[in-house]
N, C-alpha and C positions, 0 to 999 in steps of 0.2 A: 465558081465554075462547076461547082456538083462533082469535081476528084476526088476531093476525100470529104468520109461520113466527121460529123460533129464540125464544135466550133473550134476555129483556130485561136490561141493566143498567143500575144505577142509579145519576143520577152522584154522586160523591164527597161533596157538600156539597149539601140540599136544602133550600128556605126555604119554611117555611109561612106565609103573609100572610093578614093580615085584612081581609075589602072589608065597606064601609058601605053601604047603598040609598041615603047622599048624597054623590055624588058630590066635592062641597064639602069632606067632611072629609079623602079622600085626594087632593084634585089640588089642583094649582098654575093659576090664573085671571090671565091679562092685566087688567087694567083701565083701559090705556089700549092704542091701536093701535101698529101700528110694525115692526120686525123686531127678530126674537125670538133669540137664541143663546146656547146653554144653556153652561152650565156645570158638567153633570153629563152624565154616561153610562148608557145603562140595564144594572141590574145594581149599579150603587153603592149603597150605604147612606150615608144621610144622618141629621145630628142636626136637633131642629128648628131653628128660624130660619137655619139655614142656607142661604147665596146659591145658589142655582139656575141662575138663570140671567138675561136684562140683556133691558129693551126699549129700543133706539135708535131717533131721530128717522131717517127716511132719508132727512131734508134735511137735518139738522143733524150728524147723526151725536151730539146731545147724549143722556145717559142719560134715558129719562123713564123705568124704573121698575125698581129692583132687584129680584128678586120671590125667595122664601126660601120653606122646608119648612114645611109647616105643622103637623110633626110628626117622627117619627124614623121613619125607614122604608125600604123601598127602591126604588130609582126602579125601575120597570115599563113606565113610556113616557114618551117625550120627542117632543115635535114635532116633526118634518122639514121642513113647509113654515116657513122663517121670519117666511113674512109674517102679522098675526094682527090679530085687530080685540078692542077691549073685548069681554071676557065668554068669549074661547078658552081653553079651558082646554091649557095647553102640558106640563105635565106630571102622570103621577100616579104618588104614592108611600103606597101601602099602608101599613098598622105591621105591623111585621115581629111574628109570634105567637112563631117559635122557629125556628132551626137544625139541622135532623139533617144529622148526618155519620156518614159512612160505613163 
């Protein structure tokens, strides 16, 4: 298209992902308040039920809620702020369609 000067390359291994119009089937939702600290990185491939990430009390520091994939996929975003109230959605992971390598 002549946007940009030189050649493009492309990198080594590229993931084509599937997005839904509801949001609910690829993200991961708090349902209770608290601070959030993932346990995955973006960029990871996850199987379903697999643990994600932890909400702790930040007075207690008790677990209230392990929260896991709600599919096999890859994570695409994770939250930065940890602090989160019922209904935030902290991470989302796509299903992965297929792998081209390079």
């Amino acid at each position: 298209m002549g946007m940009i000067d030189g050649e493009i390359v492309l990198p080594e291994r590229q993931t084509v992902l599937k997005w839904t119009a509801d949001p609910k089937q690829s993200g991961v939702f708090a349902s209770r308040g608290g601070i959030f600290i993932p346990c995955v990185s973006l960029g990871d491939i996850v199987d379903k039920s697999e643990e994600v990430g932890l909400i702790y009390s930040p007075r207690t520091f008790e677990v209230l809620e392990r929260l896991v994939a709600p599919q096999k996929g890859y994570i695409f975003n994770v939250r930065e702020n940890p602090v989160v109230n019922a209904g935030d959605r902290v991470v989302a992971i796509p299903e992965i369609i297929e792998v081209l390598e390079n």
